[in-house]
N, CA, C and O of each residue as an XYZ file, in Angstrom:
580
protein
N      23.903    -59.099   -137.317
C      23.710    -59.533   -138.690
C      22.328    -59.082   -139.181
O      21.314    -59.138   -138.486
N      22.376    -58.672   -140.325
C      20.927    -58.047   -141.242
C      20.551    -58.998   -141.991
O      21.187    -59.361   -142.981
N      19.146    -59.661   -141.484
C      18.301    -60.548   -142.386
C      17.662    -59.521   -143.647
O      17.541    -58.297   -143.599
N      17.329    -60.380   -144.690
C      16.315    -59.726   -145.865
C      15.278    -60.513   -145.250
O      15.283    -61.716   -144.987
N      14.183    -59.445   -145.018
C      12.825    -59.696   -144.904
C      12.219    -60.266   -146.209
O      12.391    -59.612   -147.238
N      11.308    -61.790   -146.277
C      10.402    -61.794   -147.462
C       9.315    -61.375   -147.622
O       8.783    -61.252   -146.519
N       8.506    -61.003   -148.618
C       6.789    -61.070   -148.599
C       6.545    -62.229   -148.025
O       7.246    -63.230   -147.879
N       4.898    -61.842   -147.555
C       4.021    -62.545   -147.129
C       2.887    -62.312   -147.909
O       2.415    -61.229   -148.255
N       2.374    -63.812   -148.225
C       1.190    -63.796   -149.127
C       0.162    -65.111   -148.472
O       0.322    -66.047   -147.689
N      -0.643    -64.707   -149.072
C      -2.075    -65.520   -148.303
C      -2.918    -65.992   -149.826
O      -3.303    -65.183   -150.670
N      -3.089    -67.615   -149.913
C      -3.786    -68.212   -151.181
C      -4.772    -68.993   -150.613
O      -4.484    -69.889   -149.819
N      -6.587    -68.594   -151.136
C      -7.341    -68.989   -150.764
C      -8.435    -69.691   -151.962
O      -9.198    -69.147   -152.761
N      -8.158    -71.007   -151.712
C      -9.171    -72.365   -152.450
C     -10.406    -72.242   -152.153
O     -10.567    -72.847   -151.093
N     -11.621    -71.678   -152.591
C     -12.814    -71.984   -152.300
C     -13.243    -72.978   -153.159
O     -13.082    -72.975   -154.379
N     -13.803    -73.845   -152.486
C     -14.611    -75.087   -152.909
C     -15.957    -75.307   -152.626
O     -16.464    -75.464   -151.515
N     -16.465    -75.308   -153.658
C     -18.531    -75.451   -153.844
C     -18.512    -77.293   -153.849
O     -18.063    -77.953   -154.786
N     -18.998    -77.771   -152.813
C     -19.438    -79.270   -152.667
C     -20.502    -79.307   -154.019
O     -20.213    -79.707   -155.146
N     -21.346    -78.959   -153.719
C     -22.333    -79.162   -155.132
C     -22.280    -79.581   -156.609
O     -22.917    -80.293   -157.385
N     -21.098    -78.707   -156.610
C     -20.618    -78.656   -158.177
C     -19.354    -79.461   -158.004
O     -18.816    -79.845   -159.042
N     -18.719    -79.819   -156.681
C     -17.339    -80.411   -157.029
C     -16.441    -79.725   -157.817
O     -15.655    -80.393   -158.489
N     -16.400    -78.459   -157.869
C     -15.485    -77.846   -158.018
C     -14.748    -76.410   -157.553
O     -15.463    -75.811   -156.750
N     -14.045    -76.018   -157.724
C     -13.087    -75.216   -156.888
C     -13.069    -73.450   -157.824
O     -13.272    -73.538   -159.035
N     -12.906    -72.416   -157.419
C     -12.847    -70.906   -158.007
C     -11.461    -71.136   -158.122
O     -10.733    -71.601   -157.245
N     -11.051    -70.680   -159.579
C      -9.834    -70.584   -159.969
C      -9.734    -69.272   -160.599
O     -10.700    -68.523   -160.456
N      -8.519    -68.783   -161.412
C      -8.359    -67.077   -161.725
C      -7.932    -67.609   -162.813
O      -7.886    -68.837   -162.731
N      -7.535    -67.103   -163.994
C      -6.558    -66.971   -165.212
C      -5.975    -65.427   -164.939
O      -6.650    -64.406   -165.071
N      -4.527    -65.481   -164.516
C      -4.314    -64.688   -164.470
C      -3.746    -63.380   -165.466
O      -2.776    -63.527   -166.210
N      -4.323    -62.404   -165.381
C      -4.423    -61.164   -166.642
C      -2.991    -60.377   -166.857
O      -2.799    -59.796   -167.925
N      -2.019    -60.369   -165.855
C      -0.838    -59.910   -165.889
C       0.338    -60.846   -165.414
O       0.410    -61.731   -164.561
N       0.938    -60.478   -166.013
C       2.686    -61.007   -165.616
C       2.951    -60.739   -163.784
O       2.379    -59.876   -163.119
N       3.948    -61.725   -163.282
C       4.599    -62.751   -163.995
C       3.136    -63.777   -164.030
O       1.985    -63.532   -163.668
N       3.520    -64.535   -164.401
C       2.608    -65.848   -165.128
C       1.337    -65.690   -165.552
O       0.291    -66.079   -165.032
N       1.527    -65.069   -166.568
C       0.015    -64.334   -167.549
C      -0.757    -65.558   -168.102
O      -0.074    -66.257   -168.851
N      -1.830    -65.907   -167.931
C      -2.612    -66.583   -168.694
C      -2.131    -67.836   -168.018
O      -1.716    -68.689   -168.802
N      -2.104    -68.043   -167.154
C      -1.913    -69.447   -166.127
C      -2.611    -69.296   -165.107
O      -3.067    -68.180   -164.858
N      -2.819    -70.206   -164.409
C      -4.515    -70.681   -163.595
C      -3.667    -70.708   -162.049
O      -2.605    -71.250   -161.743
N      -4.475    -70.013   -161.373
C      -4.023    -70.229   -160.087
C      -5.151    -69.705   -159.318
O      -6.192    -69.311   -159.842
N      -4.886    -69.712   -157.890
C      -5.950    -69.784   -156.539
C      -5.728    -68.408   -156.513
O      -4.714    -67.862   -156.948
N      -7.193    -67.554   -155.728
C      -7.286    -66.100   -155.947
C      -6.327    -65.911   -154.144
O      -6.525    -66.467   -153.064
N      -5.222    -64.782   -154.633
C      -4.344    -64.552   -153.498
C      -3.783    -63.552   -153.634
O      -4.046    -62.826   -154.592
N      -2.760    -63.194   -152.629
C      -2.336    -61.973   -153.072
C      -1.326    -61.385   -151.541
O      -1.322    -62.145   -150.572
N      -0.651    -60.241   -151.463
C       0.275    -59.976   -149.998
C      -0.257    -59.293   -149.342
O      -0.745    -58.208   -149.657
N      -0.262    -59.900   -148.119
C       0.084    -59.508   -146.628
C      -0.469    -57.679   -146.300
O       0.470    -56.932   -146.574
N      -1.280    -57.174   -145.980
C      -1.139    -55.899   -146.113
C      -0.653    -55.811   -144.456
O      -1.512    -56.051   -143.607
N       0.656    -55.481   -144.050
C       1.261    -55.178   -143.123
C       0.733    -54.551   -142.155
O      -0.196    -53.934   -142.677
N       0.750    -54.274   -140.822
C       0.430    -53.563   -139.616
C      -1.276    -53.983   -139.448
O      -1.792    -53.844   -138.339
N      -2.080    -54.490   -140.592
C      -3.343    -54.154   -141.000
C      -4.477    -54.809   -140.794
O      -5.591    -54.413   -140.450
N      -3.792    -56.527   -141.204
C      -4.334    -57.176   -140.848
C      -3.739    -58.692   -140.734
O      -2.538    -58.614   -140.995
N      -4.124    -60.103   -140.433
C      -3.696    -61.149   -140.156
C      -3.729    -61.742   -141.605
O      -4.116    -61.108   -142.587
N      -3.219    -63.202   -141.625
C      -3.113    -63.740   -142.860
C      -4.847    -64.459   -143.555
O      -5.402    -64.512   -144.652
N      -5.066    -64.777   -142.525
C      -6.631    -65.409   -142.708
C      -7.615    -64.003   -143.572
O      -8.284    -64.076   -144.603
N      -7.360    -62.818   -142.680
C      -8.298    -61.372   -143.357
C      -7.415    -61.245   -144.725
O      -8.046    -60.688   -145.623
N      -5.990    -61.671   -145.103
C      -5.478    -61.514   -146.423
C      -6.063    -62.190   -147.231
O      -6.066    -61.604   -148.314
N      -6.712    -63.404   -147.282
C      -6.678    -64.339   -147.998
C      -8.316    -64.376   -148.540
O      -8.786    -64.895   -149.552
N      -9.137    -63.420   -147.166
C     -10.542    -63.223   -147.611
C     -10.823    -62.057   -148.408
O     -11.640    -62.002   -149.326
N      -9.814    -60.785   -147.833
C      -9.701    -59.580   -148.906
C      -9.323    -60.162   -150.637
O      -9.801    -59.666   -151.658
N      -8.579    -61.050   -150.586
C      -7.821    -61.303   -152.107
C      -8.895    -61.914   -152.585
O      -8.921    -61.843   -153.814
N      -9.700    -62.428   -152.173
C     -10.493    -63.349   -152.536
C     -11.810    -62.472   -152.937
O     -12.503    -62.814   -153.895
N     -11.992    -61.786   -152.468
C     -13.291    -60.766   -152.975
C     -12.538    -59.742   -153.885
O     -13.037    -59.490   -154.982
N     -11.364    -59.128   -153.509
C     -10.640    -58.293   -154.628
C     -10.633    -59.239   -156.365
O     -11.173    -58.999   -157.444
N      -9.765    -60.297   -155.883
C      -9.512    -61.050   -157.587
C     -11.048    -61.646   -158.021
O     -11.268    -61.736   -159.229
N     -11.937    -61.988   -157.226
C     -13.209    -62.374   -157.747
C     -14.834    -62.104   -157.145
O     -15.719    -62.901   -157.459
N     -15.112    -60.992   -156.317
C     -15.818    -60.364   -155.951
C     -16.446    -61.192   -154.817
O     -17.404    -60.790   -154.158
N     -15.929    -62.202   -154.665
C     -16.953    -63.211   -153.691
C     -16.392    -63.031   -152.074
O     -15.258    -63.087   -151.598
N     -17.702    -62.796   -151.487
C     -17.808    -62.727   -150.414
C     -17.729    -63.536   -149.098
O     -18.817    -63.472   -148.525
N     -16.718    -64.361   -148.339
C     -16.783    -65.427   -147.217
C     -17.099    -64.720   -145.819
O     -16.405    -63.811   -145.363
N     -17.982    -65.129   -145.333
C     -18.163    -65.402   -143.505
C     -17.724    -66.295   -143.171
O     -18.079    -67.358   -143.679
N     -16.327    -66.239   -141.724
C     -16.005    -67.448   -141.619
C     -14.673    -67.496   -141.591
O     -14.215    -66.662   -142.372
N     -13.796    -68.146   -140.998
C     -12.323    -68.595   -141.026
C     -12.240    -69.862   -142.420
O     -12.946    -70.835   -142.686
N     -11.126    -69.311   -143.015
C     -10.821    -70.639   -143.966
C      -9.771    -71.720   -142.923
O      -9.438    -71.694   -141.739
N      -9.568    -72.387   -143.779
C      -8.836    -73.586   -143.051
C      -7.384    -73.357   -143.759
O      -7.109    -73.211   -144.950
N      -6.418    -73.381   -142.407
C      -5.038    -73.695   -143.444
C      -4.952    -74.937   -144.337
O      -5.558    -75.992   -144.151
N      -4.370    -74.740   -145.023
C      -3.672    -76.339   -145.744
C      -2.487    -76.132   -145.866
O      -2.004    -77.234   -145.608
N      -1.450    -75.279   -146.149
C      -0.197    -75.271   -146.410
C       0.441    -73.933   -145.969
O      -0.054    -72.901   -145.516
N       1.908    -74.361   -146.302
C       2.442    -72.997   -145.927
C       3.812    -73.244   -147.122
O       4.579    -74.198   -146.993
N       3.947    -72.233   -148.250
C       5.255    -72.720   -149.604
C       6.372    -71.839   -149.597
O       6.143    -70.697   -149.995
N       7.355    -72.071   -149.289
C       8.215    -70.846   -148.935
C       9.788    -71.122   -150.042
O      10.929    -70.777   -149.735
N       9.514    -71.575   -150.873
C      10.766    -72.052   -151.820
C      10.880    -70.279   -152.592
O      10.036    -69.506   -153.046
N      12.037    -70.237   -152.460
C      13.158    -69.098   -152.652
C      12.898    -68.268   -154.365
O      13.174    -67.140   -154.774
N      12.302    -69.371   -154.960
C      12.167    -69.446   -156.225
C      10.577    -69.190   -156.917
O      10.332    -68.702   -158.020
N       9.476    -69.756   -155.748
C       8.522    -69.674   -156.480
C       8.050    -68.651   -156.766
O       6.850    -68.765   -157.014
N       8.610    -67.194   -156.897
C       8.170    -65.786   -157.351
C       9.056    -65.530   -157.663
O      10.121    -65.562   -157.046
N       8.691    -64.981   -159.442
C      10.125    -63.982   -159.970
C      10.356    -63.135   -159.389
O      11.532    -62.915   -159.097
N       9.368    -62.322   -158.984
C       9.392    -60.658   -158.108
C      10.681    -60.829   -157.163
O      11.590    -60.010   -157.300
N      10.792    -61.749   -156.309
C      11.443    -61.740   -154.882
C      11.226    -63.418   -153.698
O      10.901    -64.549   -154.057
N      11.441    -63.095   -152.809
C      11.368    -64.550   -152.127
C       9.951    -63.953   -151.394
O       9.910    -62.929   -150.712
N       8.679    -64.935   -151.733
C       7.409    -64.631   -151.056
C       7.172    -65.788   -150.390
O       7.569    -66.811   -150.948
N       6.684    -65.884   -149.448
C       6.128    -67.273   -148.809
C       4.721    -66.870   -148.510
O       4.236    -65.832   -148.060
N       4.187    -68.071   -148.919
C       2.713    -68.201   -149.460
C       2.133    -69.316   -148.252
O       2.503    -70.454   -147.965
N       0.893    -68.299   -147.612
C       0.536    -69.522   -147.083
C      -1.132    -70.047   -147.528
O      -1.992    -69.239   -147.180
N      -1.575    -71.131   -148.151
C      -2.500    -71.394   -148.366
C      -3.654    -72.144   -147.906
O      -3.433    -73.270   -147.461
N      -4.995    -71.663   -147.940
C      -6.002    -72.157   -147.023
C      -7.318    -72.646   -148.061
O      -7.335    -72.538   -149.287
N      -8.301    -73.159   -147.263
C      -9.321    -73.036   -148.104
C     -10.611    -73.727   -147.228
O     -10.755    -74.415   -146.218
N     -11.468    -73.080   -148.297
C     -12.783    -72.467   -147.311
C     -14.267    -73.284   -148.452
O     -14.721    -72.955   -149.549
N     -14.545    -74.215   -147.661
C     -16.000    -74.919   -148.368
C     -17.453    -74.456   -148.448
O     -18.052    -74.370   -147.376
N     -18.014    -74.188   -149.427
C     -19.218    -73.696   -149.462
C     -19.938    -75.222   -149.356
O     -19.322    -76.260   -149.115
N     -21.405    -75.103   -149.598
C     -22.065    -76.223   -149.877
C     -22.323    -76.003   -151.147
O     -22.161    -76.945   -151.923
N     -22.869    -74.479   -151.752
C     -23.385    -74.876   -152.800
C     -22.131    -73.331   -153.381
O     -21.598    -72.410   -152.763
N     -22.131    -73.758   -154.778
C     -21.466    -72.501   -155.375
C     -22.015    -71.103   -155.654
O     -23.169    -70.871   -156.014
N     -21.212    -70.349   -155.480
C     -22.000    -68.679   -155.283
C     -22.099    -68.616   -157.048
O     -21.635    -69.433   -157.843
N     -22.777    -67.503   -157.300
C     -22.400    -66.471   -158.849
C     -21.627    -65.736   -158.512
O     -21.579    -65.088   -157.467
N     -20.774    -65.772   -159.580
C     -19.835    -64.735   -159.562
C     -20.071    -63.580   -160.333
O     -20.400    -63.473   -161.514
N     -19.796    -62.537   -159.266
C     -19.934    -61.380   -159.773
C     -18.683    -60.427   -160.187
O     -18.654    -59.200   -160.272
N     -17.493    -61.541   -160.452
C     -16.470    -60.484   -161.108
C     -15.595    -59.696   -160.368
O     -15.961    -58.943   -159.465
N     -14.482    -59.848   -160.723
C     -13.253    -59.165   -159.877
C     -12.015    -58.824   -161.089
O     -11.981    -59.088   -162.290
N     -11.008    -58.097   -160.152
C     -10.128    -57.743   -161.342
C      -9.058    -58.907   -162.035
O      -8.040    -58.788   -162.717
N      -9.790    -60.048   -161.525
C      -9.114    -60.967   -162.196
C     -10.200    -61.612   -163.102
O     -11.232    -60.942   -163.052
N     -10.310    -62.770   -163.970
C     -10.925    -63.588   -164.682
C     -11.444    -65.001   -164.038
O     -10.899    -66.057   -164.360
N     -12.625    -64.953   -163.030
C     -12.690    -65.889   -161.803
C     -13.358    -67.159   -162.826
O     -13.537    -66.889   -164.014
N     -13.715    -68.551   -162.299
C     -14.473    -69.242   -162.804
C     -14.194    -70.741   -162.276
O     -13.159    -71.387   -162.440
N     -15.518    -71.186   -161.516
C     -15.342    -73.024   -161.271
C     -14.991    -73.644   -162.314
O     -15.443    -73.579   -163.457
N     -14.169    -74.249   -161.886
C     -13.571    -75.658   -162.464
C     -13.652    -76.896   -161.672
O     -13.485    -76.861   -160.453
N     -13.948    -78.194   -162.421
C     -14.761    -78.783   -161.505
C     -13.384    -80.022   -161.315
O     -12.820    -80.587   -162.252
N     -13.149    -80.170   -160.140
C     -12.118    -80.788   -159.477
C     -11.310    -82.040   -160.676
O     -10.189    -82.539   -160.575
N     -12.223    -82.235   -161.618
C     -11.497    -83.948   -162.433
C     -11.032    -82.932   -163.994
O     -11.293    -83.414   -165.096
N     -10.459    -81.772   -163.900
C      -9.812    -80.803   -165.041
C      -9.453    -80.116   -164.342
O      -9.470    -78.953   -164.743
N      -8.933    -80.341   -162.956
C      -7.943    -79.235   -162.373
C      -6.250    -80.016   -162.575
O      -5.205    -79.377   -162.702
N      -6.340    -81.083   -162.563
C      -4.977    -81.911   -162.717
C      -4.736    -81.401   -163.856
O      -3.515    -81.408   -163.701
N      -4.890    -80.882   -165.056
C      -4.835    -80.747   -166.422
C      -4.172    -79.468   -166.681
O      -3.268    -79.320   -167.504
N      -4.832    -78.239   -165.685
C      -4.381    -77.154   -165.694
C      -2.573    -76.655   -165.962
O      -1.704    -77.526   -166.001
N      -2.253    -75.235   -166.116
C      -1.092    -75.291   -166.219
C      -1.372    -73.991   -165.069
O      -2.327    -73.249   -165.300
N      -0.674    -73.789   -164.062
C      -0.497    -73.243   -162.817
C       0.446    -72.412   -162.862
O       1.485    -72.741   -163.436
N       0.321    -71.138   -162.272
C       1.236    -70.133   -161.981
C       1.878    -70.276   -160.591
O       1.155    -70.708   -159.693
N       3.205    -69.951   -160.301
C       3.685    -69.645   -159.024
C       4.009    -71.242   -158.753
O       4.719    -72.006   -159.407
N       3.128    -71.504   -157.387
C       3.777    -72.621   -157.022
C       2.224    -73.524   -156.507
O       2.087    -74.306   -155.567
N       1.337    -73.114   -157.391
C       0.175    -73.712   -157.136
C      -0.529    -74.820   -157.623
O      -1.744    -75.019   -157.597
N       0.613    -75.703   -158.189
C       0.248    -77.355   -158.639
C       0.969    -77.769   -156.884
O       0.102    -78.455   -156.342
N       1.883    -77.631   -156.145
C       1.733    -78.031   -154.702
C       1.094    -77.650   -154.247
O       0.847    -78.350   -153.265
N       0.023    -76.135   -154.317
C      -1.040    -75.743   -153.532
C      -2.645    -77.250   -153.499
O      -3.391    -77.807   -152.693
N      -2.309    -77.219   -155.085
C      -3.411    -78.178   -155.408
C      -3.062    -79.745   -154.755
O      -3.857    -80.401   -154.084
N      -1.779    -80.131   -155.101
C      -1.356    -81.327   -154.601
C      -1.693    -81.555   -152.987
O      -1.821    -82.705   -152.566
N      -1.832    -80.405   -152.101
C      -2.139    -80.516   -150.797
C      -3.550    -80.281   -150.362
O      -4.036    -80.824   -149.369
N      -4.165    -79.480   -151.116
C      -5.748    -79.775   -151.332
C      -6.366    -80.741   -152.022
O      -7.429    -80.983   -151.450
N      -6.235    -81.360   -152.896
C      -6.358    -83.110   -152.426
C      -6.054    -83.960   -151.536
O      -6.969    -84.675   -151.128
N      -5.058    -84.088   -151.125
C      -5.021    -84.896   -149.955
C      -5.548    -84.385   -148.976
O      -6.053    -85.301   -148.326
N      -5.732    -83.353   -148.460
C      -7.285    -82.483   -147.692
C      -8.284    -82.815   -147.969
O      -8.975    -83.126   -146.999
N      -8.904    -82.945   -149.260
C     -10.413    -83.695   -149.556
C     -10.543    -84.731   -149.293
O     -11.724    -84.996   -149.068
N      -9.850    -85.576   -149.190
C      -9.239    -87.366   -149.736
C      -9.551    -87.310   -147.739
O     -10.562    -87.718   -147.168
N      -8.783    -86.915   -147.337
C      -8.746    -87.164   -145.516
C     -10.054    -86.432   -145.244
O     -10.257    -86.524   -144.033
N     -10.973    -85.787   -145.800
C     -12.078    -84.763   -145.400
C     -13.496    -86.142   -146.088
O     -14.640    -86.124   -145.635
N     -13.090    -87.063   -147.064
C     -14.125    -87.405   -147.728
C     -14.674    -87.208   -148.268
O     -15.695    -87.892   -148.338
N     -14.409    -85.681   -149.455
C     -14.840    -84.850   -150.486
C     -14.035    -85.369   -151.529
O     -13.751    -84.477   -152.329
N     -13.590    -86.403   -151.807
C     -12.152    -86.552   -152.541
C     -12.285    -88.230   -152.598
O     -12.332    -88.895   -151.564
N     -12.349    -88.924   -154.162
C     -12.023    -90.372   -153.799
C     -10.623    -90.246   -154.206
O     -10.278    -89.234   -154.816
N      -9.512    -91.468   -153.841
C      -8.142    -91.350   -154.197
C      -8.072    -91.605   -155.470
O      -6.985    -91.572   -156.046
């Protein structure tokens, strides 16, 4: 029997303690143009692991630079959450103490400070990305309930 292979994608939350808030994208192209989501992006095959995906996407969509393993938080694999095709997304995230400057990527980067991220309207499937990075802060103590 012949399986269909899905994408693999890697979504990475950086969070500045300082500012209490998190790097988000507005994203510039379709699908979900002008909706807010975590800087991410697929799998580059043979090449590298999901953790090096998630730090490449992360300096590609917003120029910023991590040393360091991020932390998983999730893994979203619903059939639906990409028009393109079936992608499963796995998402992590990685704490600064204090927030970097951003120096710009081919996306539209910018902190948002954790109490106007509930508000947002989210691309893909990244209001559960967010829903599980709270309860990560909340169990971490970065987070009141």
């Amino acid at each position: 029997m012949k399986y269909k292979k899905p994408s693999i994608a890697a979504t990475l939350a950086l969070f500045a303690k300082d500012t209490n808030s998190f790097l988000l994208i507005k994203r510039t192209r379709d699908p979900f143009k002008n909706k807010f989501a975590f800087p991410g992006g697929y799998l580059d095959t043979d090449k590298e692991d999901l953790y090096q995906t998630a730090v490449r996407e992360l300096k590609e969509e917003t120029g910023v630079e991590i040393k360091g393993k991020p932390k998983l938080i999730d893994v979203r694999s619903d059939p639906k959450r990409d028009p393109r095709g079936h992608v499963v997304d796995v998402g992590f995230i990685y704490i600064l103490d204090k927030a970097v400057k951003l120096p710009g990527g081919d996306e539209a980067p910018f902190w948002i400070e954790l109490n106007k991220i509930d508000k947002l309207d989210f691309a893909f499937d990244h209001r559960l990305l967010w829903e599980n990075l709270k309860k990560y802060l909340i169990q971490e103590g970065l987070l009141q309930k």
